[in-house]
C-alpha positions in Angstrom: -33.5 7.5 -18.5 -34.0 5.1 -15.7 -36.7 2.5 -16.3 -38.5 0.5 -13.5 -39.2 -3.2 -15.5 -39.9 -6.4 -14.6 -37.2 -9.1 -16.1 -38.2 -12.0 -17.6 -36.2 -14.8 -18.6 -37.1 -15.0 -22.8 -40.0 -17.3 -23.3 -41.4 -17.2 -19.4 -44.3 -15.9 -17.9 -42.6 -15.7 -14.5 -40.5 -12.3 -14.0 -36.9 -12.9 -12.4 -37.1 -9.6 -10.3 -38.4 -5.9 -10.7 -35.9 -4.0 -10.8 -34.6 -0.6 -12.6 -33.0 -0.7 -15.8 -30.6 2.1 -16.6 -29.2 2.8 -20.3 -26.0 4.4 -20.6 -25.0 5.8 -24.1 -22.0 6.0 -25.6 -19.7 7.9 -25.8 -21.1 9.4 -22.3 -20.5 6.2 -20.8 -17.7 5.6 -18.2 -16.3 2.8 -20.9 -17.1 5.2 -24.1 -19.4 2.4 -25.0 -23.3 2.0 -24.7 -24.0 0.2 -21.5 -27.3 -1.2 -19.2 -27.1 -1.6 -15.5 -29.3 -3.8 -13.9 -30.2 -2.6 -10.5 -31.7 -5.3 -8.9 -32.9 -6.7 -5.1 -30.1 -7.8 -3.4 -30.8 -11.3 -3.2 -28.0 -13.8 -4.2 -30.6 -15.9 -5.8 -32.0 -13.3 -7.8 -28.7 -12.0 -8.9 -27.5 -15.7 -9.8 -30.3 -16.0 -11.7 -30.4 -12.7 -13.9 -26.3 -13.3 -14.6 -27.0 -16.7 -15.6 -29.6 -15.7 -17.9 -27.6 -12.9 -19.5 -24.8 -15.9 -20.4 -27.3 -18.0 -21.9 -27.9 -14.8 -24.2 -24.6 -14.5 -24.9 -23.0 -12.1 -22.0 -20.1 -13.5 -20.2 -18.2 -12.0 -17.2 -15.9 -9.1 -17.3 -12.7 -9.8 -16.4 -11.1 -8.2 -14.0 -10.7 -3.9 -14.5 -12.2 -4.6 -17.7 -14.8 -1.5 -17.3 -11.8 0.7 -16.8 -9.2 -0.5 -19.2 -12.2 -0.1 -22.0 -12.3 3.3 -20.3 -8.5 3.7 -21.2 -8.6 2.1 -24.5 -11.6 4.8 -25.9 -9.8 7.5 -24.4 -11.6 8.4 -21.3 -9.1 7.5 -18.9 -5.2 7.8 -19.1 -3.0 4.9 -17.6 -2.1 7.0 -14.4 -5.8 7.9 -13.8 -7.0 4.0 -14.2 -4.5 3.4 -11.6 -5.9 6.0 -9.3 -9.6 4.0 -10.0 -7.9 1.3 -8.5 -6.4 3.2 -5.3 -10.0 4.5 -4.8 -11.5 1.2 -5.0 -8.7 -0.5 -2.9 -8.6 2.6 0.1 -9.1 1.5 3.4 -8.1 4.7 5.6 -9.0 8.4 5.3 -5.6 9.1 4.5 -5.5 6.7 1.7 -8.4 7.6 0.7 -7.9 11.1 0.2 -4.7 10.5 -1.6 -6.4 8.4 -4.0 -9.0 11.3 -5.1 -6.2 13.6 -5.0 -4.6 11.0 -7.7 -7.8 10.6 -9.3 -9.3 14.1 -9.9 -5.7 16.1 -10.0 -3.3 16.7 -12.8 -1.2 13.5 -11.3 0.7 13.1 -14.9 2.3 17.0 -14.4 5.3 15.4 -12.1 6.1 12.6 -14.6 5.7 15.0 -17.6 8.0 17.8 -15.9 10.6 14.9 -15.6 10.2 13.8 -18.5 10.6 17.2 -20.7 14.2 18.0 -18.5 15.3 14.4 -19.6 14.2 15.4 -23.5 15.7 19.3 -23.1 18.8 17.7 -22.0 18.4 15.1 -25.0 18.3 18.2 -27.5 20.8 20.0 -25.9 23.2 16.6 -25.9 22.3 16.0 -29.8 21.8 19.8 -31.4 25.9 19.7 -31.9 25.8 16.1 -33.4 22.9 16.9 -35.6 24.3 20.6 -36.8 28.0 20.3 -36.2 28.7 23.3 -38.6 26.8 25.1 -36.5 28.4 25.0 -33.0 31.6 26.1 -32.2 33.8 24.5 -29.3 32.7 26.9 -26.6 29.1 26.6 -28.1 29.9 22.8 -27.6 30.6 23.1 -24.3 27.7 25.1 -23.1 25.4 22.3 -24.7 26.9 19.8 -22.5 26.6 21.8 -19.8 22.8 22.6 -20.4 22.5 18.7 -20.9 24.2 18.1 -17.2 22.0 20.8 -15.6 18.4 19.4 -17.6 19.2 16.1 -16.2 20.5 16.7 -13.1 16.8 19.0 -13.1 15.2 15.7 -13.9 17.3 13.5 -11.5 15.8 16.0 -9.0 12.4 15.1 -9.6 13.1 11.4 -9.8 14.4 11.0 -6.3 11.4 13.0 -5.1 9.1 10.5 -6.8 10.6 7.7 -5.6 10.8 8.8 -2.2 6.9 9.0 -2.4 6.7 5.9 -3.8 8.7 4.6 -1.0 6.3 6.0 1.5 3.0 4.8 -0.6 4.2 1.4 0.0 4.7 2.3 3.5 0.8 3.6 3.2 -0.2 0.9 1.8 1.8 -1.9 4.2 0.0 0.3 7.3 1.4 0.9 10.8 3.2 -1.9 11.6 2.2 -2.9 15.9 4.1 -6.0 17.4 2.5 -7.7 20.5 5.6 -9.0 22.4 6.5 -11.0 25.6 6.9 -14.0 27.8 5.0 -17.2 26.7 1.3 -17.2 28.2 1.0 -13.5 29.1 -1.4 -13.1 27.5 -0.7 -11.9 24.2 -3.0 -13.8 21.7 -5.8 -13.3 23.7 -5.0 -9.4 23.6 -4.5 -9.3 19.7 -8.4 -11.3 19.9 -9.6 -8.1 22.1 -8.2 -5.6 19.9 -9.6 -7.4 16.9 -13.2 -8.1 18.7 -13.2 -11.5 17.1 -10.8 -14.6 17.7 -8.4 -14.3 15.1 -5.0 -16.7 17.6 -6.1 -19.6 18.9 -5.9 -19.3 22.5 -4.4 -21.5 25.2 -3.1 -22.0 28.3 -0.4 -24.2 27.2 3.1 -22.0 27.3 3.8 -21.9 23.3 0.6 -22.1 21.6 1.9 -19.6 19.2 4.5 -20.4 17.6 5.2 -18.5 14.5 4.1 -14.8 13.6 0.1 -14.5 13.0 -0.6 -10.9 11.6 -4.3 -9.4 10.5 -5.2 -5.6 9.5 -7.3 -3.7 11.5 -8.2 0.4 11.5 -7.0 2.1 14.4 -8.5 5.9 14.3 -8.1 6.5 10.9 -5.1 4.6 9.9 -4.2 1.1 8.6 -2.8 -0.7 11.1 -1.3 -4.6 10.9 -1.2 -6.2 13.9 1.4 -9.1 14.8 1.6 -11.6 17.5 4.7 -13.1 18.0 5.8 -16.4 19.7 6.7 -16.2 23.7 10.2 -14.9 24.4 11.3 -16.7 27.1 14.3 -16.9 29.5 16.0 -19.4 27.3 14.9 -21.4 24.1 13.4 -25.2 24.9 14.3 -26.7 21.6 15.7 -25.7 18.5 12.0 -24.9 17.7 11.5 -22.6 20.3 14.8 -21.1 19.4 13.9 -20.0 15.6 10.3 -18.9 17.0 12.4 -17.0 19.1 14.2 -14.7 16.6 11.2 -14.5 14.4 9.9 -12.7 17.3 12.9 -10.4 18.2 13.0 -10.0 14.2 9.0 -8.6 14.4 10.2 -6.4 17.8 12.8 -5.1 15.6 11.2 -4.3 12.6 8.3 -2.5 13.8 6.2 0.7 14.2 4.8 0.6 17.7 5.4 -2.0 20.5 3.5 -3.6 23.3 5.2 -5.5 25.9 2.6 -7.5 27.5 3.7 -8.1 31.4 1.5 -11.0 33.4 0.4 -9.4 36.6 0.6 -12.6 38.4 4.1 -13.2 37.9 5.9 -9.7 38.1 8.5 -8.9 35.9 10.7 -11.9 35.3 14.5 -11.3 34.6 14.9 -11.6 30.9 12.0 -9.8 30.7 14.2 -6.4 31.4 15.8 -7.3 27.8 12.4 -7.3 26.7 11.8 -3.9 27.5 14.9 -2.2 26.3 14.7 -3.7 22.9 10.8 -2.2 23.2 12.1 1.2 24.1 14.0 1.8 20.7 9.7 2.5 19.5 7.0 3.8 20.6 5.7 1.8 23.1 3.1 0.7 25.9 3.9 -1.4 28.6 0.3 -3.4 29.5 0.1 -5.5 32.6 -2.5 -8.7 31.7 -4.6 -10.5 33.8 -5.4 -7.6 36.2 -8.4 -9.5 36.9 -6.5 -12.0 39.2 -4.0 -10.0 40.3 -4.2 -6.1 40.7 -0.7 -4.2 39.2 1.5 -4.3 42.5 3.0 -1.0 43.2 6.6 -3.0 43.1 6.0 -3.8 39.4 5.7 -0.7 38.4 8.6 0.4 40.0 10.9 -1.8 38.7 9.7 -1.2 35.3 10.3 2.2 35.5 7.8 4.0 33.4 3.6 4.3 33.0 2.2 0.6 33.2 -1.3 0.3 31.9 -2.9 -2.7 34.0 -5.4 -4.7 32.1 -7.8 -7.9 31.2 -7.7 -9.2 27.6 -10.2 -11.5 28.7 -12.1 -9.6 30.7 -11.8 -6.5 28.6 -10.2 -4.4 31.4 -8.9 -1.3 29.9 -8.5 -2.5 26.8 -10.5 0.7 26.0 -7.6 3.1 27.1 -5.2 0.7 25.4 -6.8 1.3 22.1 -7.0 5.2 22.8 -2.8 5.0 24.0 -2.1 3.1 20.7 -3.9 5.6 18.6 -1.9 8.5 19.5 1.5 6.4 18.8 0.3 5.3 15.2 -1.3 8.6 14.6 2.2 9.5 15.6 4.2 6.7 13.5 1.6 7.0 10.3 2.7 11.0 10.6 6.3 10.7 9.8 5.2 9.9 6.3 4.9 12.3 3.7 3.3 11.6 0.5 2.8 14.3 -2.2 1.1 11.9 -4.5 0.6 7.8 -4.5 3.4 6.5 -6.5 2.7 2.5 -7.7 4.7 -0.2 -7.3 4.6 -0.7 -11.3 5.5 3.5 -12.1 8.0 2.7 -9.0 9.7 0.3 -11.0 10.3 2.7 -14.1 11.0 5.9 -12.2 13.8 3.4 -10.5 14.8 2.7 -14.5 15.0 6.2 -15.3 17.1 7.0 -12.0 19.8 4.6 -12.8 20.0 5.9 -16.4 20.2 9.5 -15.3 22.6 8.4 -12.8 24.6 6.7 -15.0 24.7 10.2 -17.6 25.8 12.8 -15.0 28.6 10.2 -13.8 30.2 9.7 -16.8 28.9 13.2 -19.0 32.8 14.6 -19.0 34.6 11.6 -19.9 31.9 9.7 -22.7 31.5 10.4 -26.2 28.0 12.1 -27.0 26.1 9.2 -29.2 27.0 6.9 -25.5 25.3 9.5 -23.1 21.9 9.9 -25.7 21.4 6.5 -25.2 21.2 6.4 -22.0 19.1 9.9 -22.0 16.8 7.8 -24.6 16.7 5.2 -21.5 15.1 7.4 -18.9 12.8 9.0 -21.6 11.4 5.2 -22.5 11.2 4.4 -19.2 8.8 7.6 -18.3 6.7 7.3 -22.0 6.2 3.2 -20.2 5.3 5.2 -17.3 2.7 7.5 -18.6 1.5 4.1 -20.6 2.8 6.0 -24.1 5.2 3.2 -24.6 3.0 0.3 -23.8 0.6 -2.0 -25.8 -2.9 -3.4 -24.1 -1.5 -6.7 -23.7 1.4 -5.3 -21.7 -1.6 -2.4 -19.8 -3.2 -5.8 -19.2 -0.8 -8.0 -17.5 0.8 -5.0 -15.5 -1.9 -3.1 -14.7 -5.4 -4.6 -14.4 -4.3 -8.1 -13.0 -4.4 -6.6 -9.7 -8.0 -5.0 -10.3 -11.1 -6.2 -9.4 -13.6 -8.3 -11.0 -15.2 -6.2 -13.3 -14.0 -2.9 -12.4 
């Protein structure tokens, strides 16, 4: 029952705060455990005040995913679904977010489990000779080693698939990936700024302010989008400097999602800014003209470019508007190719990549090893799922894997 109580520090007459007191009893707790949540105005103060108190009593901090690994440890949670509370917590797109509840509230272990029982049906197919031998004729032998190459070639199957989604989670996770790119003092920082709505570059009108990559995250529609501006490409490097600011930026062109070539309107298209624009058109791509507030897009321009300009004013805010709206449809576009059954982790990446090379290892040499040498590396896979599903792992290990990455107290 929910209690309305004003707190007093023990031995005071003056109350801390009113504030509702909620008991939570265990095991119906989300830790298993009987629990009280303060609920409490939201004033710093106040909340410095009441924590402080409850240490002098003899509370201390959690640590971080502490209220979820307790969850795990008194059986409430499994290791996948405490990994899911973290996805939830740390979603910031609709896509990611839906994912995660997907993770959360579905039966996210039944891919791991169905590769797991075809790596332990091809164990016992592998091993039922060995164990029985008086049992199994040759042709009986041979029809065991072929169930054992067809389980785990089953479970090989379902390996690949995971890791291909845990190649796309990370993809998820690392967002759509839109380079700002062109000649020094375009105009680029200041449009990065206007896409942002605060000042994130440090803006100048000295050719070369920015010199190395400067990246920050933003949501574009509903996906996760980093943004990076790159150092001017110019005609020709100045100094060595300028020369490995150059191919960071040609490496960020290269590398990413969706492109913007930023064209100055006052100067029309310079000559090395042609190569600018082919290595552009291997994305998706806008071309935006800056500085359309001193100089209107000249008909010639455009022309020579040879595809839609978008004329604009990061300063001013000139079509930045419709700039946002074209780069939507390109990330919605980009984000799209990805397909993700289920998240995948980075830490249930690294086993499934365990189990792979095991499995991969078995239906290479299954014809020419003996038996005992192919069940261990069938009993490799199976360890590496059982770590996977946290069945081989102690809460020191769940610890230092797992909940480092949480937050504080979660």
């Amino acid at each position: 029952m929910a209690n309305l109580r004003r707190i007093y520090r023990p031995g005071e007459s003056q109350p801390l705060d009113e504030a509702i007191v909620l008991p939570m009893r265990g095991p119906r707790s989300y830790t298993g455990e009987d629990t009280v949540e303060f609920q409490t105005h939201g004033s710093p103060a106040v909340l410095e005040e009441l924590l402080r108190t409850c240490y002098q009593l003899g509370a201390r901090p959690a640590e971080p995913g502490e209220f979820t690994f307790r969850a795990l440890m008194a059986g409430k949670l499994s290791l996948l679904q405490a990994e899911a509370v973290r996805d939830l917590v740390d979603a910031s797109s609709a896509e990611e977010l839906t994912l995660a509840r997907r993770s959360f509230f579905g039966d996210m272990e039944a891919p791991f489990r169905s590769a797991l029982e075809a790596i332990t049906n091809a164990a016992a197919s592998l091993e039922a000779p060995l164990d029985f031998p008086e049992q199994f004729s040759e042709e009986d032998e041979r029809k065991s080693l072929r169930d054992a190459r067809d389980s785990a070639q089953q479970a090989m199957d379902l390996v690949q698939s995971l890791l291909a989604d845990a190649e796309n989670t990370a993809r998820l996770y690392r967002g759509v990936t839109v380079v700002i790119t062109g000649s020094p003092n375009v105009g680029k920082s200041s449009l990065m700024n206007a896409l942002l709505k605060y000042p994130r570059v440090i803006v100048s009108d000295i050719p070369g302010t920015t010199r190395d990559v400067v990246t920050a995250e933003i949501l574009i529609g509903d996906r996760r989008v980093t943004l990076v501006d790159t150092a001017g490409i110019g005609a020709a490097p100045a100094d060595r400097l300028d020369a490995l600011a150059r191919d960071q930026a040609q490496r960020a062109v290269a590398d990413a999602d969706v492109a913007i070539v930023v064209l100055d309107a006052v100067t029309g298209l310079l000559p090395h800014e042609r190569l600018l624009l082919e290595s552009a058109r291997s994305h998706p791509h806008i071309v935006a003209v800056n500085k359309v507030d001193v100089e209107p897009v000249s008909p010639d321009l455009a022309a020579e470019v040879g595809e839609p300009v978008l004329g604009i004013s990061a300063t001013a805010g000139t079509e930045i508007e419709a700039l946002t709206a074209q780069l939507a449809g390109l990330i919605e576009a980009a984000a799209d190719a990805v397909t993700i059954r289920q998240l995948v982790t980075q830490r249930q990446a690294s086993e499934l990549s365990t189990a792979h090379q095991a499995l991969d290892s078995f239906l290479r040499q299954v014809a020419s090893e003996p038996a005992d040498t192919l069940a261990e590396l069938l009993g490799e896979a199976r360890e590496a799922l059982l770590r996977l599903l946290g069945e081989r792992l102690s809460p020191d290990e769940i610890l230092s894997t797992v909940f480092r990455t949480f937050c504080i107290g979660k």
